[in-house]
PAZAPA-4460 file (N, C-alpha, C; in steps of 0.05 Angstrom, whole numbers, plus 32768, in hexadecimal, padded with zeros to 4 digits):
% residues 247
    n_x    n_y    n_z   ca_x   ca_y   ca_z    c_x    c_y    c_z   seq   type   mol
   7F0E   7DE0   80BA   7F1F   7DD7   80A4   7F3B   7DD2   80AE     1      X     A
   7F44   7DBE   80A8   7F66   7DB1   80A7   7F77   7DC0   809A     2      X     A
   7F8F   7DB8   80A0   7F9F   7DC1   808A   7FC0   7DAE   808F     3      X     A
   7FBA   7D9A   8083   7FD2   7D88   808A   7FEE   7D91   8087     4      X     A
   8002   7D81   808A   801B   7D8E   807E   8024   7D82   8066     5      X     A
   8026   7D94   8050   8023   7D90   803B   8045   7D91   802E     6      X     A
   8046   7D7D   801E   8069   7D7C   800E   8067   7D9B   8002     7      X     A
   8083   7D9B   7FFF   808B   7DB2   7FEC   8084   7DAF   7FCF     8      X     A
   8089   7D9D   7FC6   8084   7D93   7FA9   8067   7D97   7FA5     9      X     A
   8053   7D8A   7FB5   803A   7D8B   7FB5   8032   7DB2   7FB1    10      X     A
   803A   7DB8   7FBD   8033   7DD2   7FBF   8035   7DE3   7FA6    11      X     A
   804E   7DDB   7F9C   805E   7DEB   7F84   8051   7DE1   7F6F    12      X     A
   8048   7DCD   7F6F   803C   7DBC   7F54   801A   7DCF   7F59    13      X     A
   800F   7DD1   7F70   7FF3   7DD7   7F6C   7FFD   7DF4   7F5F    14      X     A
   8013   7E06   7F70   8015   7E28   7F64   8017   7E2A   7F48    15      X     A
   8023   7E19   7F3B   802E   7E18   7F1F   800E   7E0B   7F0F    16      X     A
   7FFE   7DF6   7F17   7FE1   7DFC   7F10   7FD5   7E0F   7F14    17      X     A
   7FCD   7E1D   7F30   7FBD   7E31   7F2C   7FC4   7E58   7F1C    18      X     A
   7FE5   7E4D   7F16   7FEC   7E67   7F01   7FDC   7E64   7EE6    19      X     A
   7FDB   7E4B   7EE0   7FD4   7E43   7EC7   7FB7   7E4D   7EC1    20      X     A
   7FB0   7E47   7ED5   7F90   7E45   7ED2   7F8D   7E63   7EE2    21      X     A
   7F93   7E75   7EE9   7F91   7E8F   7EEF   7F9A   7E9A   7ED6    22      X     A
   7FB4   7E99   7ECC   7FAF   7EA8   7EB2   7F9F   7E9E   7E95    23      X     A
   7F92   7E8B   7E9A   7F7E   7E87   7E85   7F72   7E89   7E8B    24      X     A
   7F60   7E9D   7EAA   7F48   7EAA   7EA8   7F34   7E92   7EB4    25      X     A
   7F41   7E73   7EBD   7F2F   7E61   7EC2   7F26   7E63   7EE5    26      X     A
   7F3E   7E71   7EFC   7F2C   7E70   7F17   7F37   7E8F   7F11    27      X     A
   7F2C   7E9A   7F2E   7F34   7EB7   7F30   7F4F   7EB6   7F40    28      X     A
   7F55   7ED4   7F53   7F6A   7ED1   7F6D   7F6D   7EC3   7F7D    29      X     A
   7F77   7EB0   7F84   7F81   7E96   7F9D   7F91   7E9E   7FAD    30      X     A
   7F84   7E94   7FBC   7F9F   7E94   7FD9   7F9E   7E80   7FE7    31      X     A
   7FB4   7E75   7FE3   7FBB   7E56   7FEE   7FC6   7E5A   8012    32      X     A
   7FBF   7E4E   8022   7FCC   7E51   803B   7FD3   7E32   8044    33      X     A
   7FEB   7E33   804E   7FF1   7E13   8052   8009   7E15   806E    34      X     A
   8010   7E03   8070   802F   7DF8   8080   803A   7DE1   806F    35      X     A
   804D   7DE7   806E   8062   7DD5   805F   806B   7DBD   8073    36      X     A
   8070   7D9E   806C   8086   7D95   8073   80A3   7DA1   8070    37      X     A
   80B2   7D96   808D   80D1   7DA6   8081   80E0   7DA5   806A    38      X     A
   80DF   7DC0   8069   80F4   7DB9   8049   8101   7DDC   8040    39      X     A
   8119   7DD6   8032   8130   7DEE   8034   8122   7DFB   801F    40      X     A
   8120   7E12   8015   8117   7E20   7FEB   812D   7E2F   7FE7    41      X     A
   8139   7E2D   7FCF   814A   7E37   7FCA   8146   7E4C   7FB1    42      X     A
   813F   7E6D   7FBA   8140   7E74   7FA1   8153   7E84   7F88    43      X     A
   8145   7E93   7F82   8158   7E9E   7F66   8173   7EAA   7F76    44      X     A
   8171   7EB1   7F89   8189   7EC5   7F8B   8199   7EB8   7FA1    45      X     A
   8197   7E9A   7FA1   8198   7E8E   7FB7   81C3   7E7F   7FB3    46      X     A
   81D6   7E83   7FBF   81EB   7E7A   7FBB   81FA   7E69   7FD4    47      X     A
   8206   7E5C   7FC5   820D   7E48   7FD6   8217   7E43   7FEF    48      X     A
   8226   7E5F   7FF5   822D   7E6D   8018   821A   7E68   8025    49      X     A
   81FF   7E61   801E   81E6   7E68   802C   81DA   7E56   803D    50      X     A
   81EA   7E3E   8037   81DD   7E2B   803F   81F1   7E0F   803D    51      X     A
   8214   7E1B   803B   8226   7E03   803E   822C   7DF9   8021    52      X     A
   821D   7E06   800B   8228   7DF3   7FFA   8225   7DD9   7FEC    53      X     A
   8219   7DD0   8006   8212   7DB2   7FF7   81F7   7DA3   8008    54      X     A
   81EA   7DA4   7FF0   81C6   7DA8   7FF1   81BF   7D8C   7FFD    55      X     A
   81D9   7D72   8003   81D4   7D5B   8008   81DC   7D55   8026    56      X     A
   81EC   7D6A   8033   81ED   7D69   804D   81D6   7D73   805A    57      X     A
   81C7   7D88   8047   819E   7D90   8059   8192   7D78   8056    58      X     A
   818E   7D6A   8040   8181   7D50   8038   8186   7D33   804C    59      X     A
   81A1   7D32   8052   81A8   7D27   8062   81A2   7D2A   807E    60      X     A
   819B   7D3A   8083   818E   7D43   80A0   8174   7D39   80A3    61      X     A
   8167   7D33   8093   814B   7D36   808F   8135   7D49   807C    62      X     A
   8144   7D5B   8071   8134   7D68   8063   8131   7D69   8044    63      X     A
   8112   7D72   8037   811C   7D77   8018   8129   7D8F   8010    64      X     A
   8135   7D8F   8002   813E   7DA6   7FEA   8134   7DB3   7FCF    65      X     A
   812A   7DCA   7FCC   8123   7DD3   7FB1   812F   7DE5   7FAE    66      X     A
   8136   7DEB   7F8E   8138   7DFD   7F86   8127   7E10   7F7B    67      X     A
   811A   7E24   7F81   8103   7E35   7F76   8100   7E4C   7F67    68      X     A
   80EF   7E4F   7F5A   80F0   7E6A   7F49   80EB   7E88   7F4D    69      X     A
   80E4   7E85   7F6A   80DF   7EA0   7F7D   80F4   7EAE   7F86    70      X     A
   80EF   7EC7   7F83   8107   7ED6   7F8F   8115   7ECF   7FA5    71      X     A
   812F   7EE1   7FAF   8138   7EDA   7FCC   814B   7EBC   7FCA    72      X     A
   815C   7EBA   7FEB   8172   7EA7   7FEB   8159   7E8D   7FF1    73      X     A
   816C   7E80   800A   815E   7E66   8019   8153   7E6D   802A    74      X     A
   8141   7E5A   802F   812A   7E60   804A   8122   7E43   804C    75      X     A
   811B   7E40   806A   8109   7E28   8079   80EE   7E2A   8075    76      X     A
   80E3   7E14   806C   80C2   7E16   8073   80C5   7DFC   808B    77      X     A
   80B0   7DF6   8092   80A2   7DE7   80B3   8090   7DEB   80B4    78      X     A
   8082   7DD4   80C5   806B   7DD4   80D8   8066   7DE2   80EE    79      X     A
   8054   7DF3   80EE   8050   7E12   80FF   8051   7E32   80F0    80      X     A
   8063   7E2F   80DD   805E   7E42   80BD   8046   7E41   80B0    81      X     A
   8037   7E56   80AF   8028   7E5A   8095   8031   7E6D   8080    82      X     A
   802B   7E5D   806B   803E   7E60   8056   8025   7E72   8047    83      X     A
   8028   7E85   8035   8012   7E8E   8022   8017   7E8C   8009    84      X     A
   8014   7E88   7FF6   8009   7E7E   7FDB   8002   7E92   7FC3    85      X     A
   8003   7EA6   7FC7   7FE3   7EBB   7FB9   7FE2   7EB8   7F9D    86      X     A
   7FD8   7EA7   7F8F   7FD5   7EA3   7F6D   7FC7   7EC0   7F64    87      X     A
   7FD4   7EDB   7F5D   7FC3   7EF3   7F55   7FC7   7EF9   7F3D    88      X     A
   7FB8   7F09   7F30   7FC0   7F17   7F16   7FC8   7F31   7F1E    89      X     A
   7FDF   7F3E   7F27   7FE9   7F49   7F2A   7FE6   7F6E   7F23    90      X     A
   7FD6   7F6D   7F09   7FCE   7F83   7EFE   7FB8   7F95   7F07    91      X     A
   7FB0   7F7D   7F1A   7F8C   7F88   7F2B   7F92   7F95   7F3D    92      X     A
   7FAF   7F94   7F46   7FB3   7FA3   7F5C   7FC6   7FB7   7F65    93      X     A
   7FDF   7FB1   7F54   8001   7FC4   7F4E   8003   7FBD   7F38    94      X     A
   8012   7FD2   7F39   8024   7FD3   7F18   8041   7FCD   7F16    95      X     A
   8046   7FC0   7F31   8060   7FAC   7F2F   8063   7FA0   7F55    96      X     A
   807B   7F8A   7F4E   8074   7F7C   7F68   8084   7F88   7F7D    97      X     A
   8096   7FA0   7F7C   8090   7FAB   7F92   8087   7FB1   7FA6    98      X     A
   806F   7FC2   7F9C   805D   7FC8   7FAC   804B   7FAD   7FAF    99      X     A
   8047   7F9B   7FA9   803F   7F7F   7FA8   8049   7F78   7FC5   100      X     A
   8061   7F74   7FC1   8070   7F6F   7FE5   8065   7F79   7FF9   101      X     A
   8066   7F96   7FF2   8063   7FA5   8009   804B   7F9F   8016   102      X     A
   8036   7F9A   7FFE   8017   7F8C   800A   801D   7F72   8020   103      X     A
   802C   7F64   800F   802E   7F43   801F   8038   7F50   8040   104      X     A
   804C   7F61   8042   8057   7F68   805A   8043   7F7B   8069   105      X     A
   8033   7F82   8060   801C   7F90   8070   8008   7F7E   8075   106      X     A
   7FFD   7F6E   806F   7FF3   7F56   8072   8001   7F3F   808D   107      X     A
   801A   7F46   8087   8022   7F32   809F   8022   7F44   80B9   108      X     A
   8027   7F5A   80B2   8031   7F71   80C6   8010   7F7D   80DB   109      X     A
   7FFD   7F74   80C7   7FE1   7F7E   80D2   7FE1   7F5B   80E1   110      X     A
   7FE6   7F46   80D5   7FD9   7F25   80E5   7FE8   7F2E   80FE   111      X     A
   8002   7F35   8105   8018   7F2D   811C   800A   7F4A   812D   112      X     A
   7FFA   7F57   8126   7FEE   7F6D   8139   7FDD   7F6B   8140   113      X     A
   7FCC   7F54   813F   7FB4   7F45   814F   7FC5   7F3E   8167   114      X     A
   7FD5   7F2E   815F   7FE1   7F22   8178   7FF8   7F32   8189   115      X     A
   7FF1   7F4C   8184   8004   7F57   8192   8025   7F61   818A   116      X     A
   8021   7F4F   8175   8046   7F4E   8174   8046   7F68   8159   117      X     A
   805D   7F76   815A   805F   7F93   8146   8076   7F88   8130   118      X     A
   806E   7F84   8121   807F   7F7C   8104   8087   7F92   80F3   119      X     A
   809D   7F91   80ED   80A8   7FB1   80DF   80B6   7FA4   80C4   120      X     A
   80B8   7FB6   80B1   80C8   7FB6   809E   80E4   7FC6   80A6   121      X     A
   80F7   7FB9   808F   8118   7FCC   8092   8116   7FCA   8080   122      X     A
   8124   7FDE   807A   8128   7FEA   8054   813F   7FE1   804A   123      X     A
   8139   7FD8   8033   8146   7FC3   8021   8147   7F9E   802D   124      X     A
   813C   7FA0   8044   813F   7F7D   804F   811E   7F74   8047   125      X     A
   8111   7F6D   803D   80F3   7F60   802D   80F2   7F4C   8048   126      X     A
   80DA   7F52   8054   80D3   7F42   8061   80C7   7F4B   807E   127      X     A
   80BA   7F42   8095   80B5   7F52   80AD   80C6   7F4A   80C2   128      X     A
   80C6   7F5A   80C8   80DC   7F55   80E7   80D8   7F65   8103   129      X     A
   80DB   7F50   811B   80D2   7F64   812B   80EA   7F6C   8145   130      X     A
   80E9   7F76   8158   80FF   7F7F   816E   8107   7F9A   8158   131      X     A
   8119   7FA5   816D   8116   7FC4   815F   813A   7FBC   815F   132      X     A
   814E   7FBD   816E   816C   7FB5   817B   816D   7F99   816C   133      X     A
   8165   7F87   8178   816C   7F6A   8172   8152   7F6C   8161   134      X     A
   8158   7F6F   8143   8143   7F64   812D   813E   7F3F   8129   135      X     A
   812D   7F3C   812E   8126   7F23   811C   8115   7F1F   8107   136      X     A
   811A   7F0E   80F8   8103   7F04   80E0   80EB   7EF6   80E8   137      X     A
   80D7   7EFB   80E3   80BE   7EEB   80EA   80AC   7EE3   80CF   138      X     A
   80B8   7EFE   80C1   80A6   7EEE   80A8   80BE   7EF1   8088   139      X     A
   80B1   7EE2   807B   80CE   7EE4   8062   80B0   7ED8   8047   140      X     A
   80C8   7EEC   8030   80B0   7EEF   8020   80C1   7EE6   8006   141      X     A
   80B8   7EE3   7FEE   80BF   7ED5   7FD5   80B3   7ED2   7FC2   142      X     A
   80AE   7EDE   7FAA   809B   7ED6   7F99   80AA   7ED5   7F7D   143      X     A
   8093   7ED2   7F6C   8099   7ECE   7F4C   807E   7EDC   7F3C   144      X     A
   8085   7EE9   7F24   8075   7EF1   7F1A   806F   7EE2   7F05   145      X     A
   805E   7EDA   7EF6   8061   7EC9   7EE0   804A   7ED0   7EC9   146      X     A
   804B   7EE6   7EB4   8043   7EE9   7EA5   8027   7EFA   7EAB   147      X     A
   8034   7F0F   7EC6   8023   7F20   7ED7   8012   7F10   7EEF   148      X     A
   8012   7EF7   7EEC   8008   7EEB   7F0A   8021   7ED7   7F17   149      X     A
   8019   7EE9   7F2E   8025   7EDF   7F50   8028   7ECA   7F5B   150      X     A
   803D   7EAD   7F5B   8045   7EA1   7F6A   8053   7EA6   7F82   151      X     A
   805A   7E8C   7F8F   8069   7E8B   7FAE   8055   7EA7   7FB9   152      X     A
   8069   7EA6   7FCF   805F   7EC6   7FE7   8066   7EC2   7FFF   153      X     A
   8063   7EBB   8014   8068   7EC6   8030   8068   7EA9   8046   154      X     A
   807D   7EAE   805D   8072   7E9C   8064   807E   7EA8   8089   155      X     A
   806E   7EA0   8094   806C   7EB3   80B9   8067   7EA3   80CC   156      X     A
   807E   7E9A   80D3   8080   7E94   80E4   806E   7E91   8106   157      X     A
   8064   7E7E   8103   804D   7E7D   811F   8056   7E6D   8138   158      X     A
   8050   7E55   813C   8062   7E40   814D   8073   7E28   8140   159      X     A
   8085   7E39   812E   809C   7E2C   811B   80B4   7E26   812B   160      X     A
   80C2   7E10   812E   80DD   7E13   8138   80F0   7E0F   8126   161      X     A
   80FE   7E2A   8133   8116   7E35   811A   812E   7E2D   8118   162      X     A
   8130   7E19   8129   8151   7E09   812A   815A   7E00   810D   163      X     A
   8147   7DFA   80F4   8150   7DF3   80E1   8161   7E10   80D4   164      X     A
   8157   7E2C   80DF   815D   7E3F   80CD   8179   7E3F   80D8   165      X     A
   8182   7E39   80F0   819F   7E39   80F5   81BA   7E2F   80DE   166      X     A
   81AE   7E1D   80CC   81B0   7E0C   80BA   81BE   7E1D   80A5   167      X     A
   81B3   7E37   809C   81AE   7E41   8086   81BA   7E65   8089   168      X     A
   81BF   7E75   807B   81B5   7E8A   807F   8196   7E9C   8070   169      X     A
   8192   7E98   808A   816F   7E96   807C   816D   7EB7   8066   170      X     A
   8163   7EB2   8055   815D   7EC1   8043   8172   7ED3   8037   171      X     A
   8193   7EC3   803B   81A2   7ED0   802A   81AB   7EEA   8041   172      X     A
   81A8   7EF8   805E   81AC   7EFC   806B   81BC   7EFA   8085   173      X     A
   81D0   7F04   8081   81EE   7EFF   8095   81E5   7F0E   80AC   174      X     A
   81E4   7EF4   80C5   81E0   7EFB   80D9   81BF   7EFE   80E4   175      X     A
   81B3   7EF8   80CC   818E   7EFB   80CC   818C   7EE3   80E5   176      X     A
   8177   7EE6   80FA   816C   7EE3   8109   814E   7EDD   8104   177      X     A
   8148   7EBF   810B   8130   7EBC   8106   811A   7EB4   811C   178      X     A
   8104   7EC4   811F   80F3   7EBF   8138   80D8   7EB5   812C   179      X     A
   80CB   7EAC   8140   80A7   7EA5   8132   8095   7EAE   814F   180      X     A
   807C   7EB6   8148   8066   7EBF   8166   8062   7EB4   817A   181      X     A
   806A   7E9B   8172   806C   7E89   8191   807C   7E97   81A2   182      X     A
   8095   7E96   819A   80B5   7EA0   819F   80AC   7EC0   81AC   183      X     A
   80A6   7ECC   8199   80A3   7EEA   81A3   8095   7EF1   81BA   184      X     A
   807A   7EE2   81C0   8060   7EDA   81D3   8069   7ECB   81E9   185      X     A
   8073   7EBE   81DE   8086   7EA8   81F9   8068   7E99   81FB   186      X     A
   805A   7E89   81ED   8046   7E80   81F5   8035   7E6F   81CF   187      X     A
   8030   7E5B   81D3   8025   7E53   81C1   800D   7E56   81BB   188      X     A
   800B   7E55   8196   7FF5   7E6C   818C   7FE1   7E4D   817B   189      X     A
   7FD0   7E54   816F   7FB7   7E3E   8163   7FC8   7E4D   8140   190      X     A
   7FD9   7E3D   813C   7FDA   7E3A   8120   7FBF   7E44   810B   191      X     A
   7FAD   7E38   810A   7F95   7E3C   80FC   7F85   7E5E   8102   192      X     A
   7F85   7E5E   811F   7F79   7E81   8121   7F92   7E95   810F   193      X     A
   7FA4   7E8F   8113   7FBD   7EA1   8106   7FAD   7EA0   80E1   194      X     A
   7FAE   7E84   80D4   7FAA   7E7B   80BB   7F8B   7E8D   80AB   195      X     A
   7F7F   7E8F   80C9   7F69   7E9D   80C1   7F62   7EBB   80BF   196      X     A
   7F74   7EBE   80CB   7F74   7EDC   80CE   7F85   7EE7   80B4   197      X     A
   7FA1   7EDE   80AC   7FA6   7EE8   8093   7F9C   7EE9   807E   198      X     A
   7F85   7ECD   8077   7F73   7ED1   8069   7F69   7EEE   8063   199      X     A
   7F5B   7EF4   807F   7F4B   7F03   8083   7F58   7F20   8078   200      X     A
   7F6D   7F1E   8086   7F80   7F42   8081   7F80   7F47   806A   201      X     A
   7F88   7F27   8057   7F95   7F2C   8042   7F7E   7F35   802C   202      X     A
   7F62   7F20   8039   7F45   7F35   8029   7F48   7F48   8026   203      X     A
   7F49   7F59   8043   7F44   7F72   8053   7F4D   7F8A   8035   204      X     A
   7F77   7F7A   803B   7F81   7F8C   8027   7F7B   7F89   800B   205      X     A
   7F71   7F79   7FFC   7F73   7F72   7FE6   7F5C   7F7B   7FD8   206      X     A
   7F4B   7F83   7FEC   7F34   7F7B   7FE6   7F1B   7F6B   7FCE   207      X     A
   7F1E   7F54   7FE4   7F21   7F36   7FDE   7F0B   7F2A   7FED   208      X     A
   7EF3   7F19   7FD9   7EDF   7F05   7FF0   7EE5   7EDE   7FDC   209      X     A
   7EF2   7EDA   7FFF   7EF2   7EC8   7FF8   7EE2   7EAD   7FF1   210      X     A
   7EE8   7E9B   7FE4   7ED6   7E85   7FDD   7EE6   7E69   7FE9   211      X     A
   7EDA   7E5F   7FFA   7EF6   7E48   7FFF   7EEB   7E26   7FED   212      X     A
   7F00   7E26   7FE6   7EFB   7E08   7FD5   7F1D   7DFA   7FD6   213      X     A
   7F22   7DE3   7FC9   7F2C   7DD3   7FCB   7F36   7DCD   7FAC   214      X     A
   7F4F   7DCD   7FB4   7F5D   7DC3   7F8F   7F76   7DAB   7F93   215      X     A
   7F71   7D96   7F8A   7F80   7D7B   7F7B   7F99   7D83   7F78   216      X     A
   7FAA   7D73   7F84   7FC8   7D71   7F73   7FCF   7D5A   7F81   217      X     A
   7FDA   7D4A   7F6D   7FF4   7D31   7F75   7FE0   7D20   7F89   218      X     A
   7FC1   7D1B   7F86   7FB7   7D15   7F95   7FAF   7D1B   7FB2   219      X     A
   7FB6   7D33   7FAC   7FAE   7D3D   7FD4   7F94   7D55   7FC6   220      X     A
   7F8C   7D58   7FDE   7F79   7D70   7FDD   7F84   7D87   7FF1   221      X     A
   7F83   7D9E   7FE4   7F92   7DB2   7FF2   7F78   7DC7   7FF3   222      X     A
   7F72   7DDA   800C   7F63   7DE2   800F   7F6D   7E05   800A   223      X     A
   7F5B   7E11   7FF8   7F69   7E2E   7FE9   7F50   7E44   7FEC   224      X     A
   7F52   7E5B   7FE6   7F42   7E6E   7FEE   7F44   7E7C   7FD2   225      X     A
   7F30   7E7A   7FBF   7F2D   7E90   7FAE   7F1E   7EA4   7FB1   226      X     A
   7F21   7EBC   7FA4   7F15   7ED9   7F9F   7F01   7ED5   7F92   227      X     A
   7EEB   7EDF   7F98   7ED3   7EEB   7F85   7ED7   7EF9   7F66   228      X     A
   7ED2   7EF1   7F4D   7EDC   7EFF   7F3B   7ED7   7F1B   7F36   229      X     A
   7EC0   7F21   7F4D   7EB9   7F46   7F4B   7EC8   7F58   7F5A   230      X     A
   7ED6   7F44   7F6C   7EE8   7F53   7F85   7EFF   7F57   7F74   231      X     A
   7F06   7F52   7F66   7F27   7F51   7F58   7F31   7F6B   7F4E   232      X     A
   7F12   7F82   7F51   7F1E   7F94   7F46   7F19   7FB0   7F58   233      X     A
   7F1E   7FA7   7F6B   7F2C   7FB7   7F89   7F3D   7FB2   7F89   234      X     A
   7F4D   7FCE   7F8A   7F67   7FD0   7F8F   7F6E   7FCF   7FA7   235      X     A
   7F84   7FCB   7FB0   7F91   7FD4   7FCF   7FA6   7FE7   7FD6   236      X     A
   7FAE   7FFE   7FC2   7FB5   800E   7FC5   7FAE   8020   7FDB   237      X     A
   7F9A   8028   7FDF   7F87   803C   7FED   7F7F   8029   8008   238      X     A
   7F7D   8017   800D   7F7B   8009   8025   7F98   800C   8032   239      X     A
   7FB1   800A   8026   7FC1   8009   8034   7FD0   8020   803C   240      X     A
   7FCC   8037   8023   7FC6   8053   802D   7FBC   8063   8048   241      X     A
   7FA0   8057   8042   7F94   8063   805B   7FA2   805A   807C   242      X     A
   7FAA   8033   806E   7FB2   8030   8091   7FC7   8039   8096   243      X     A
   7FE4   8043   8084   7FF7   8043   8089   800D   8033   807E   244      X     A
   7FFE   801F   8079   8015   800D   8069   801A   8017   8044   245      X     A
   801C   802F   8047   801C   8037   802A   803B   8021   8019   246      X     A
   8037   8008   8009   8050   8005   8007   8069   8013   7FF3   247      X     A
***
């Protein structure tokens, strides 16, 4: 399976369908996995220090601009990012998105330990980061809740080049430092084995069997991973317990 590089708009328009049709009970839990064309997101807590001020000097470079409804400042998406998606009903699994995060960051934190690389949380900074002295960002997270189910979510850096984040202060972070596994590995990784494996973790944690199918927007076909409707009511509390990632 493919996975082209998909607009921003494209993306946002399918998330904003499949909320619809998750809270009317019509698919089950989704998890969308993609790479973006370049483009800046600007969210709720996002101010104008962050990024110069003026949204037509990024545009002018080459890139798009949004404004979004997900938590958190500005951030880069690219080609070499996999971005995650997770359309959930939120209630199947926490009782607020807190601990919601903390899943998404154990999830990235278990993918980047296949390959070796050790991804840590810092308290009060949302997101994974690795070097212990010189911290960097590798993964950055963002969501929305919308009437108990889960938009936006995560996006981790693989063989991304980060010269655009120079641009910005990525995620509303003075002085934040941004790396991806190429970078850390010193060696280039298969985009798609990475893509598959978070799938997989994110089963692992969720406990989650996926169904893979394909959903319409704006004329593209985007390729998505739904849940089984019997799996939805495994929790992941106790999975992440046992490994340690209690969040």
């Amino acid at each position: 399976m493919t996975f082209d590089q998909v607009p921003y708009d494209t993306a946002w328009e399918l998330q904003r369908a499949l909320v619809e049709e998750r809270l009317a009970d019509r698919r089950p839990d989704t998890l969308v996995l993609l790479e973006h064309a370049p483009v800046y997101t600007i969210g709720r807590s996002g101010q104008e220090s962050h990024w110069g001020g003026d949204e037509r000097i990024l545009r002018e470079a080459g890139y798009s601009v949004y404004r979004v409804e997900r938590g958190g400042s500005v951030t880069y998406h690219g080609p070499g990012q996999i971005v995650g998606y997770p359309i959930l009903r939120l209630g199947h699994f926490f009782a607020g998105p807190k601990a919601y995060m903390r899943a998404l960051e154990e999830v990235v934190i278990r993918t980047l330990a296949e390959w070796g690389v050790t991804g840590r949380r810092i308290d009060k900074l949302t997101g994974v980061w690795v070097g212990q002295r010189d911290r960097m960002k590798i993964a950055a997270l963002g969501v929305r809740i919308v009437r108990g189910i889960t938009m936006h979510g995560f996006a981790l850096n693989v063989m991304l080049d980060v010269a655009p984040f120079h641009r910005i202060v990525p995620c509303g972070i003075a002085e934040c430092r941004v790396t991806s596994m190429a970078d850390v590995l010193g060696r280039p990784l298969e985009v798609s084995l990475v893509r598959r494996r978070i799938a997989e973790v994110f089963a692992e944690l969720f406990g989650l069997d996926w169904t893979e199918q394909e959903s319409g927007c704006a004329n593209r076909s985007i390729p998505v991973r739904s849940a089984s409707a019997a799996a939805c009511d495994h929790g992941v509390r106790a999975r992440l317990d046992a490994n340690g990632g209690n969040p």
